[in-house]
N, C-alpha and C positions, 0 to 999 in steps of 0.2 A: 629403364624408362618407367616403368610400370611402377618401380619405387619411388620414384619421383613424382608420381600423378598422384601416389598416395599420401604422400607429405604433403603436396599442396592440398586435395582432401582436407587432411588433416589440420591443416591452419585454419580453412576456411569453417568448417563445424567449430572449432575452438574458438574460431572469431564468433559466431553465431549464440552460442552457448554464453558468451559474454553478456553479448546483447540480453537475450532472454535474463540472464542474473540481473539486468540492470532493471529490467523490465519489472521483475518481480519486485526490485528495491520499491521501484516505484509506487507498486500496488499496494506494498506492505506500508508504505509512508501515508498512500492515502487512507491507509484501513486505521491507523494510529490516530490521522488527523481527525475521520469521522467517529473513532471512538474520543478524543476529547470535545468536540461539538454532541455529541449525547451524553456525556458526564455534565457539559456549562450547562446544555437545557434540565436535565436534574434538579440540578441543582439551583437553577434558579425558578423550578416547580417548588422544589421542597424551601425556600426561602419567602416564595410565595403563600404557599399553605401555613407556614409558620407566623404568617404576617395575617393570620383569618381571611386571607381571599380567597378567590376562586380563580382559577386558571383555564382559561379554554385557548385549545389550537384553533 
């Protein structure tokens, strides 16, 4: 019995462990996306200054 309570255990952290990697996908996807919105704002400073304006946030 005892080895049986520990396979099921055992699925359920596997299950769990899932989840978290998915989670992290997640984070990692948003960390990507708010690194290309700080590359477009860059860049569209440095397009700006190239154009003799002035940029203010």
């Amino acid at each position: 019995m005892e080895g049986t309570t520990y396979s099921t255990e055992g699925t359920a952290y596997s299950m769990e462990s899932t989840g978290y990697s998915a989670e992290s996908t997640a984070i990692s996807m948003e960390s990507i996306s708010f690194s290309v919105e700080v590359d477009t704002y860059f860049a569209e400073r440095g397009a700006c200054f190239m154009e003799g304006g002035t940029y203010s946030v």
